[in-house]
C-alpha positions in Angstrom: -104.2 68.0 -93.5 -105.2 66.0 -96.3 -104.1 62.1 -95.0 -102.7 61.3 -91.5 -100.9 58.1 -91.8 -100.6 56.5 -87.8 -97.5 53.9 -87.5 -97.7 51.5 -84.7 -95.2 49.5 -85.0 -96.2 45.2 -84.1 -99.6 46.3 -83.5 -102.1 43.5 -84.1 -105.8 42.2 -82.9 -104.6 40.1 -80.2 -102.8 43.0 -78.6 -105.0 46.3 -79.2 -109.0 44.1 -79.2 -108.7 43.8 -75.4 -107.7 47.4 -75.0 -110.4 48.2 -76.6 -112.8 46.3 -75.0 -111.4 47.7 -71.8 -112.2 50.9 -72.9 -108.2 52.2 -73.1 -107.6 53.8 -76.0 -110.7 55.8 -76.9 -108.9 57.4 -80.1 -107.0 54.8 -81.6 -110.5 53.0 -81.1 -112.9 55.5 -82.9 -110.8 54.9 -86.2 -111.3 51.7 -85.8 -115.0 51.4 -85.5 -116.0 54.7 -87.3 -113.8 53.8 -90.8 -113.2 49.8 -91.8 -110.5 47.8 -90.4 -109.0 44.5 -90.8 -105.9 42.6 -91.0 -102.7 43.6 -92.9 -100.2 40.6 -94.1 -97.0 42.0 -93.6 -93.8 40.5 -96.2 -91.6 38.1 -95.6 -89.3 38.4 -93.6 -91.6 40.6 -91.6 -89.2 43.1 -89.7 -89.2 45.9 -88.8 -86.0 47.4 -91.1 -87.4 45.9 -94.0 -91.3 46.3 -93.6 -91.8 49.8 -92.9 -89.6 50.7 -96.2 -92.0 48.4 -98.0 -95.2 50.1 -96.3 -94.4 53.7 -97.3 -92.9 52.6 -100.6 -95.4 50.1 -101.6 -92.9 47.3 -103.1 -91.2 44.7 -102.1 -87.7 44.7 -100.4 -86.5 44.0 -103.9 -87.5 47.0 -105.5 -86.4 48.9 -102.9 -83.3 47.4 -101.4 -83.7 46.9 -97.8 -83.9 43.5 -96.7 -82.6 43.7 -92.7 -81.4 45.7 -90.3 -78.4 45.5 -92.0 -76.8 45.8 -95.6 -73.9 43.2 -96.4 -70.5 44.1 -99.2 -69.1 40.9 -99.3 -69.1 39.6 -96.3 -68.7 42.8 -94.4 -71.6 44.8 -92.6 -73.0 48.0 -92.0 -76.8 48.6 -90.3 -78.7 50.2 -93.0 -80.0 53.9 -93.4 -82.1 55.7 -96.1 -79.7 55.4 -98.6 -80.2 52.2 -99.1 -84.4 52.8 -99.4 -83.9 52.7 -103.1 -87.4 53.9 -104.4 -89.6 56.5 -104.1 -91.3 57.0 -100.9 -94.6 58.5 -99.9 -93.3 62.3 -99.1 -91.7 62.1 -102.2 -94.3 61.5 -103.9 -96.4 64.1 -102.3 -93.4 66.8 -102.8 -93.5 65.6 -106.7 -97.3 66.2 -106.6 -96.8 70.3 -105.3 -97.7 68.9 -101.8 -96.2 69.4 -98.1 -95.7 66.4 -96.0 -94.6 66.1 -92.6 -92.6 62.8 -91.0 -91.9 62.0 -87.8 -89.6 58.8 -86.5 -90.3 56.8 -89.6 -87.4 53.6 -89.4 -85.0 53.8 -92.6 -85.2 57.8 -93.0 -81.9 58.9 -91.8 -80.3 61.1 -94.1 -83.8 62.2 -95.3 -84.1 64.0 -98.5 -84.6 67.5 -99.6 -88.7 67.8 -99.9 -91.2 70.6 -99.5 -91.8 70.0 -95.4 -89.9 68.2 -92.3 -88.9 65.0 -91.5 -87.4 63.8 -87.9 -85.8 60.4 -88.3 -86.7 57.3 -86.5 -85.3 54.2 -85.6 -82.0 53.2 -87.2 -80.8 56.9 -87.1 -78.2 58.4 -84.8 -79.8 60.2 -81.6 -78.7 63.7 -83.5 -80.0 62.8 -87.0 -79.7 64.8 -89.9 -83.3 66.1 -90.3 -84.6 68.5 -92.9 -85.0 71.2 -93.2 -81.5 71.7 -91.4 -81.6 73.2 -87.5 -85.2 71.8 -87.7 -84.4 69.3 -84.7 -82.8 72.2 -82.7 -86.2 74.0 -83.2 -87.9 71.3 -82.2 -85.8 70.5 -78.9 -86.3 74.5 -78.2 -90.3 74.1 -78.5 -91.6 70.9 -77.0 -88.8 70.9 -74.1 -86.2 68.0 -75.2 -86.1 65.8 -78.3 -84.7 62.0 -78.4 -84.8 59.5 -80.9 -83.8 56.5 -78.5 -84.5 56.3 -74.7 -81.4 56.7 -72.7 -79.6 53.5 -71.9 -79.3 51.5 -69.1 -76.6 51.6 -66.5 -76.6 50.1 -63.2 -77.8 52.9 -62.0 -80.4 53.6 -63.8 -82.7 50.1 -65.0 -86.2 48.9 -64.9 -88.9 51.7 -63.9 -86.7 54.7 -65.0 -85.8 53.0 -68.6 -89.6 52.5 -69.1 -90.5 56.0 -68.2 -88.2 57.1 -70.9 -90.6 54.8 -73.1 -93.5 56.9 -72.1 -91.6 60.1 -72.7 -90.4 59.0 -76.2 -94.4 58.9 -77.2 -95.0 62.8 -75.5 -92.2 63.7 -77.5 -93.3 61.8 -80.9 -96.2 63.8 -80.7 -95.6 67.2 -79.3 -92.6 67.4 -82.3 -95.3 66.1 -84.9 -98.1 68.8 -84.0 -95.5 71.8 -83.8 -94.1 71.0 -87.3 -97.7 71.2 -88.3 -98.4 73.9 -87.0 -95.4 75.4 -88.4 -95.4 73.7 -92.2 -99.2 72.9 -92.6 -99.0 70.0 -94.3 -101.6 68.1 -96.9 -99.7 64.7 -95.6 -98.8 63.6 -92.1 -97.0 59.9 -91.1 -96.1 59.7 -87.5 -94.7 56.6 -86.3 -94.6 55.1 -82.7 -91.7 52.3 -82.1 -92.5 51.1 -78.5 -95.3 49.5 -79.5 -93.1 47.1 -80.6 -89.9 47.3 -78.1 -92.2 46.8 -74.8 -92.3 43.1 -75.7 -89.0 42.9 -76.6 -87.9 45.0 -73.6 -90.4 43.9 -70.9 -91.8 40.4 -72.2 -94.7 38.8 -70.4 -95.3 42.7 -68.4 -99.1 43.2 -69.9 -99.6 46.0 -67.3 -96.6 48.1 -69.3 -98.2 47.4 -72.7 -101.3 48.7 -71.4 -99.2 52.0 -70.5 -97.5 52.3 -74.0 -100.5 52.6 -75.7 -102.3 54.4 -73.8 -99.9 57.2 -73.9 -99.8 56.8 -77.7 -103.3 57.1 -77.9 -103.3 60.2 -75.9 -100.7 61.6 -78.5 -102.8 60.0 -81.6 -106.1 62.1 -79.5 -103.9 65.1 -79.4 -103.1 64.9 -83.1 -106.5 64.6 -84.2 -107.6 67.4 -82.9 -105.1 69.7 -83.8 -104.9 68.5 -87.0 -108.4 67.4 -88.2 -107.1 65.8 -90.5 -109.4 64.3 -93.9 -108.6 61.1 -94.1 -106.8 59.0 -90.9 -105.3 55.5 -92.1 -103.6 53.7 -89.4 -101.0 50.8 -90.0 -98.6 47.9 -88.6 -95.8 46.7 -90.1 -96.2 43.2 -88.7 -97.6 41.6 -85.7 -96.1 40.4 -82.2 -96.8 37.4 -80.1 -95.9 34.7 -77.5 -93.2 32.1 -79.1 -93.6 28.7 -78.0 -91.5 26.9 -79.7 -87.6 26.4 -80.3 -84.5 29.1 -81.1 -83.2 26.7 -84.0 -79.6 27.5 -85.2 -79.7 27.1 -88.8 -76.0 27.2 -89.2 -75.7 24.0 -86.3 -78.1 22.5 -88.8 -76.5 23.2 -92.0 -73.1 22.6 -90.5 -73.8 19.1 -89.0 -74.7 18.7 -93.3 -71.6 19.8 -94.0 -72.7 22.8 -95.7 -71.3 25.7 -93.5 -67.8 25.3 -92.5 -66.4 26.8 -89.1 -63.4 28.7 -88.0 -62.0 29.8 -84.7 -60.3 32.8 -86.3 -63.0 35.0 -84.7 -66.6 35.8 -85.3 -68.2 35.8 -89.1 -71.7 36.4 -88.4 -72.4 39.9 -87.2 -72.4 40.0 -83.7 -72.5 42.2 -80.9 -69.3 41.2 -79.7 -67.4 42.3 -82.7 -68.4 45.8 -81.9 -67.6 45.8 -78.2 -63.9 45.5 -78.3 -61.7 48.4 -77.8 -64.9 50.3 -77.6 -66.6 49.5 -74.5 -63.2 47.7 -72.8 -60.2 49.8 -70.8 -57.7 47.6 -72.1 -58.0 47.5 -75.9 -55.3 44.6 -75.7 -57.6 42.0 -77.4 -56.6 39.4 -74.7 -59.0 39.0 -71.4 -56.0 36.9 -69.9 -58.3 34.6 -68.5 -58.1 31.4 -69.5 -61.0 29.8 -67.2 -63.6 32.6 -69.1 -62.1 32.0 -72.0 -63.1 28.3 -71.8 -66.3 29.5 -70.3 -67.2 31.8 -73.0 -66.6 29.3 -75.3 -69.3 27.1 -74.3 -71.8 29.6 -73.7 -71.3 30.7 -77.1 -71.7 27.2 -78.1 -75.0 27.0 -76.2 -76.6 30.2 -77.4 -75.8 32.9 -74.9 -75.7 35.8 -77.0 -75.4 39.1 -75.4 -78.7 40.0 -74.7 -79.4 36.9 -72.7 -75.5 37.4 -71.1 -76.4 40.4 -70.1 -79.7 40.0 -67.9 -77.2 37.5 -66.2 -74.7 39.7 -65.5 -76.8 42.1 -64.5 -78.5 40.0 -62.0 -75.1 39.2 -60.6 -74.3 42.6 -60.4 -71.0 42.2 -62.8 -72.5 44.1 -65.7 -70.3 46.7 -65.6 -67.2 45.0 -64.4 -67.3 43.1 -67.6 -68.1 46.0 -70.0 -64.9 47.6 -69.2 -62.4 45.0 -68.1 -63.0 41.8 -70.6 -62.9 42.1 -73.9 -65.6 39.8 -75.0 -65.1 39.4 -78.8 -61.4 37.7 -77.8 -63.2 35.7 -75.4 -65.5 34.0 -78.1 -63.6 34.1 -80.6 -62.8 30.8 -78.7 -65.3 28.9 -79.9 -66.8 28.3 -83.5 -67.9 30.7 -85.8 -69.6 30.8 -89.1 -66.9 30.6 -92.5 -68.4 32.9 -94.6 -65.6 32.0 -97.4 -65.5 28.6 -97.2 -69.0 27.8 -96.5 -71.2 26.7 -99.2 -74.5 28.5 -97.4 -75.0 29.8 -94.5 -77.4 32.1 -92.5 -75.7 35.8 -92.2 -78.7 37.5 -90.1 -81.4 35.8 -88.2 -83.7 38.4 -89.4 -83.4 38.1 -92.7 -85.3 35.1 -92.4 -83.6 32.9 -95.2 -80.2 31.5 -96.4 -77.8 32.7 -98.8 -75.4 30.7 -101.0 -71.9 31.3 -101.5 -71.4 31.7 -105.3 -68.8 32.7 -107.5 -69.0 35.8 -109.5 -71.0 37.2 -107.0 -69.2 36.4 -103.1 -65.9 37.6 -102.7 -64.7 34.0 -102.0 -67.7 32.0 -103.3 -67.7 28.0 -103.7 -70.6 27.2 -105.4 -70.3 28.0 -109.4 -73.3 29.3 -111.3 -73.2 25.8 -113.0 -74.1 24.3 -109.3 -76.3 27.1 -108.0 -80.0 25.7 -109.1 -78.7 22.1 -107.9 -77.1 23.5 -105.0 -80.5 25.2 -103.5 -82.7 22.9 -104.4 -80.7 20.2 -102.2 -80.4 22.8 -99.4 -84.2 23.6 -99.9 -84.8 19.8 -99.3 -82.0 19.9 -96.3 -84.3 22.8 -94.5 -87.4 21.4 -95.3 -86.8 18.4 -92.9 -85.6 19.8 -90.3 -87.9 19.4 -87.1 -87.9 20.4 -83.6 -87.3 18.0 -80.9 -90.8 17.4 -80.7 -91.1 15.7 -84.1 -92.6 18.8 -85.8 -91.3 20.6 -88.6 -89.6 23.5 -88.5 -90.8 25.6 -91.4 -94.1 26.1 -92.6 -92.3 26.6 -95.7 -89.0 27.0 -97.5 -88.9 28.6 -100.5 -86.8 29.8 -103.4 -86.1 33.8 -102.2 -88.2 34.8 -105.9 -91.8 33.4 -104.4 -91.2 36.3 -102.2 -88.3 39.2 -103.3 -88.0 40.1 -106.4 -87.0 43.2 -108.6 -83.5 44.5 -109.5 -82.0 44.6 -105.9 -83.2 41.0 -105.8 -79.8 39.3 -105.7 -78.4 41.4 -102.8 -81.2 39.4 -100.7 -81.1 35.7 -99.0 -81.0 33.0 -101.9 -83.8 30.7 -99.7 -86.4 31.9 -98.1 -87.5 30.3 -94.3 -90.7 30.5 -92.7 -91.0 29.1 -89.3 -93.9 27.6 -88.5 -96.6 29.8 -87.6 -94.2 31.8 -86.4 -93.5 29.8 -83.5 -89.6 29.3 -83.9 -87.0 32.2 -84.1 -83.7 32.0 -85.6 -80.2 32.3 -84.7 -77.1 32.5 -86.2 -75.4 30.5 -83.2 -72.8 27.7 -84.1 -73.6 24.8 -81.0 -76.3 22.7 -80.1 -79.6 22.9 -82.4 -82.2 23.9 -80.3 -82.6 26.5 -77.8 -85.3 27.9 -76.1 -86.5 31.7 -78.3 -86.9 34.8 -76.9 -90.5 35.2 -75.4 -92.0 37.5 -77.6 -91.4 38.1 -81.2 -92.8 39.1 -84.6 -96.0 37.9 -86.3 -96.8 37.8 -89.8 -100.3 39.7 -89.3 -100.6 43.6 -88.1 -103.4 45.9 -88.2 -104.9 48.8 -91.1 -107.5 51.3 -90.2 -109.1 53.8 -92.3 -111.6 56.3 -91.5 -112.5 59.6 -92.6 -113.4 61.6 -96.3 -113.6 59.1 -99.4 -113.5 55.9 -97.0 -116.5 53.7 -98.1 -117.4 52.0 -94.4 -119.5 49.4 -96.3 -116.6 47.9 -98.5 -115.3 45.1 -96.6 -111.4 45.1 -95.5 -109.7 41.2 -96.3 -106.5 40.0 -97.7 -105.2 43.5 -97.0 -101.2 43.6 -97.6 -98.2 45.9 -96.6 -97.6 46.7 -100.1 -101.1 48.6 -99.9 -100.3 51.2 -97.9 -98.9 53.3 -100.1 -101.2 53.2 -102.9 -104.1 53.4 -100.8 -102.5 56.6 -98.7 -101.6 58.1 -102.1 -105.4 57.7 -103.7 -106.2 59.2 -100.2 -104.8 62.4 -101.8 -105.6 62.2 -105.0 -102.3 61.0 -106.4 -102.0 58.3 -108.6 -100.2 55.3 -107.3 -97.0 54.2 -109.7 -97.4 51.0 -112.0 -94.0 49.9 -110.2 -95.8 49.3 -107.1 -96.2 45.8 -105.9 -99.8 46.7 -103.6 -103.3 48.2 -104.6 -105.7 50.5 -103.5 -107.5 48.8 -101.1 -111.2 48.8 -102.3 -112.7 51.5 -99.5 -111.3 54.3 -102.0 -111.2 55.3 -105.6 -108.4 54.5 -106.8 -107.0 56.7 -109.3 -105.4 55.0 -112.4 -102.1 53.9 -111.7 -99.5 55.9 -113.6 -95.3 55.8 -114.7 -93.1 57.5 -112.7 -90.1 59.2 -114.5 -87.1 56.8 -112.8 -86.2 57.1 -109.5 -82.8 59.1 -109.0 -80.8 57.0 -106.8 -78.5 58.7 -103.8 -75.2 57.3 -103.3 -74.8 54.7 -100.3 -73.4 56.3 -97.5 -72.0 54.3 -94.1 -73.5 53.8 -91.0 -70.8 53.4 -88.7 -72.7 53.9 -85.6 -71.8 52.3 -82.7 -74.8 53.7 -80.5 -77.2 52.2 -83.1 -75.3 48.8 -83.0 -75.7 48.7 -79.4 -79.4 49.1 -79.6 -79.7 46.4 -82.2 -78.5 43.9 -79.5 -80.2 45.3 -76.9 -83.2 44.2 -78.8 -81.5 40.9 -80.2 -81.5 42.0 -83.1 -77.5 41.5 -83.2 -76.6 38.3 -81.3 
């Protein structure tokens, strides 16, 4: 192997420096201190959907079309899969190049595409992905003993300890499947990618002891790899950071509609949500109608408040009525109770918290739009200014900046993206979707803009110092790594421990049709996370 390329996804300093001064991860820690390492900025908006598409394409979201977890026609929704990754990425470049390249739980890869090698899909897939070559999962799940792309999810039966063994069984499994498809296709390139890096503070917030666990089973697997794979060249990489948030949950749309810029409606939810999947899914009834009026009143405030269903449902479960609820009330009639986002007769509005930004409703381009082309400059700019002063109860602003969406996306998948771009400050705030009071109180761990890159081995000049390293140069700096030449397109650089070969043009990228989603399973995880409120 040529280049091993390590994903962990959120990792930063402030998480993996005091495992290594603790001595925890004694692999993960000699690439670290044998190569150069050093920050990595990560985009904007610095999620996971988005970012790792950027990282192993090497431009930004749009050039390559992936701006969230989900994808929006109109003012419909579908979560986003590889075919909407709308560049080339690193194994295709290898596979142009006459090289071999094997991928393992990379987010966004689901279907993957027909390349000299494998690739298992990661987060974002179904658990039974379409992998390539075909059967090559089967083969997999026949070596290594089992195969899953999600751990299993929690009943009331089965919560807590057992839920967080599956976390540590996920990594044996990430690692077991990436050394047998070695073994079997003998790659020059290698990208494994480890997601509970990042869903341990999501999952367990504030539990140090099982963040210590995580990654020292990844770094057993990473140990593993490297010695079964000597591998040239190892380059580990974040996609963003993770940290404490000690601020507010501010609900733009509260904000914008107390301006009179998003309009509300009653006539059920218009910002994705999780309760628009549950119905007639995960209910007995199907009617539509929980036939109680008390928790139909109920609902309706809580929705007003900001209890989304991730928050609803540590409640529930703590009452022990989890289950009672998921198949007798149908909760999406329940809220549908209280206000909602307008998407047609709002002006702006924001459609997904983790897009990080606001888009305009405009004509010619919305199904319904309101504001004319005429109006659209004026129109942001006064909603730019709007956002800009909005501050937490404290007296503090908000944002650390609000910006027109072109000081950060552009390229021609630009316009499919948020039309305002906003930053909270120091990444202290999270946003919400939520129509009802302002402020809330965020969830206790989320995404930073800073993650981690490491790079040790053959051609790595230890001397050159690592700073203002971004995401986009990942995938320049893994494809000089193997002695391709990084495409003009790209939005990165080779960062300066290599030679970078002369970037070159790319004949243009053959585009795959869009194909749906439509997973419920995948949906569910999304709010498990809070990723869907």
């Amino acid at each position: 192997m040529q280049t091993l390329l390590v994903g962990l996804d959120a990792a930063c300093f402030p998480v993996i420096r005091p495992l290594f001064e603790d001595g925890e991860l004694p692999h993960l820690e000699t690439v670290f201190k044998d190569g150069t390492a050093g920050r990595l900025e990560s985009q904007i908006p610095p999620w996971t959907a988005s970012a790792w598409p950027s990282l192993y394409t090497g431009v930004n979201p749009g050039k390559h079309g992936v701006f969230d977890f989900l994808r929006f026609d109109g003012y419909d929704w579908d979560i986003v899969n590889s075919t909407d990754v709308r560049q080339r990425t690193l194994w295709e470049y290898a596979d142009e190049a006459g090289m071999t390249s094997v991928v393992v739980n990379a987010p966004v890869t689901s279907p993957p595409p027909d390349i000299d090698g494998a690739v298992i899909p990661g987060y974002l897939a179904s658990e039974d992905p379409q992998s390539h070559p075909t059967g090559i999962l089967d083969d997999v799940r026949d070596a290594i003993g089992g195969y899953r792309v999600y751990a299993r999810r929690e009943t009331d039966e089965r919560v807590g300890a057992e839920k967080f063994d599956d976390y540590l069984e996920l990594s044996r499994m990430r690692g077991e499947a990436f050394r047998y498809l070695t073994d079997r296709f003998d790659p020059e390139f290698g990208f494994i990618q480890f997601q509970k890096t990042d869903a341990v503070f999501h999952d367990f917030p504030g539990d140090h002891e099982k963040v210590r666990q995580i990654y020292r089973a990844v770094d057993k697997q990473v140990g593993a790899i490297l010695n079964e794979c000597d591998p040239d060249t190892v380059i580990v990489a974040s996609d963003h950071g993770m940290g404490e948030y000690e601020g507010y949950e501010f609900r733009v749309n509260q904000y914008l509609h107390e301006a009179s810029v998003v309009k509300t409606t009653t006539e059920g939810q218009g910002v994705p949500s999780w309760f628009q999947i549950k119905d007639e899914r995960l209910t007995e009834s199907g009617t539509g109608e929980s036939g109680h009026p008390v928790l139909e009143r109920f609902a309706g405030t809580a929705a007003s408040m900001g209890l989304t269903y991730q928050r609803g449902k540590a409640i529930l479960e703590t009452l022990g009525l989890a289950e009672f609820v998921g198949k007798h009330v149908p909760v999406g009639a329940v809220f549908a109770a209280s206000d909602a986002v307008d998407f047609r007769m709002s002006q702006a509005y924001l459609r997904s918290p983790s897009e990080l930004g606001v888009r305009l409703n405009v004509e010619g381009r919305d199904p319904d739009g309101v504001v004319s082309a005429d109006e659209y400059e004026i129109a942001r700019d006064e909603i730019i200014t709007l956002l800009s002063e909005a501050t937490t109860p404290d007296g503090m602003p908000v944002f650390e900046e609000v910006a027109e969406r072109e000081e950060y996306i552009y390229g021609p998948y630009a316009d499919e993206a948020v039309d305002i771009l906003t930053i909270p400050n120091d990444f202290q705030h999270s946003l919400s979707a939520v129509v009802g009071r302002q402020f809330g109180d965020p969830e206790p761990y989320n995404h930073k803009r800073n993650g981690v890159i490491a790079l040790a081995g053959a051609g790595v000049d230890t001397d050159a110092e690592l700073v203002n390293a971004q995401l986009f140069d990942v995938a320049p700096t893994v494809l000089a790594s193997l002695g391709i030449a990084p495409a003009k397109t790209m939005d990165g650089d080779v960062l300066g421990m290599l030679d970078p070969p002369e970037p070159t043009s790319y004949p243009e990228y053959t585009v795959r049709e869009q194909t749906a989603t439509e997973d419920d399973e995948v949906a569910q995880r999304l709010s498990d996370l809070g990723y869907l409120e």
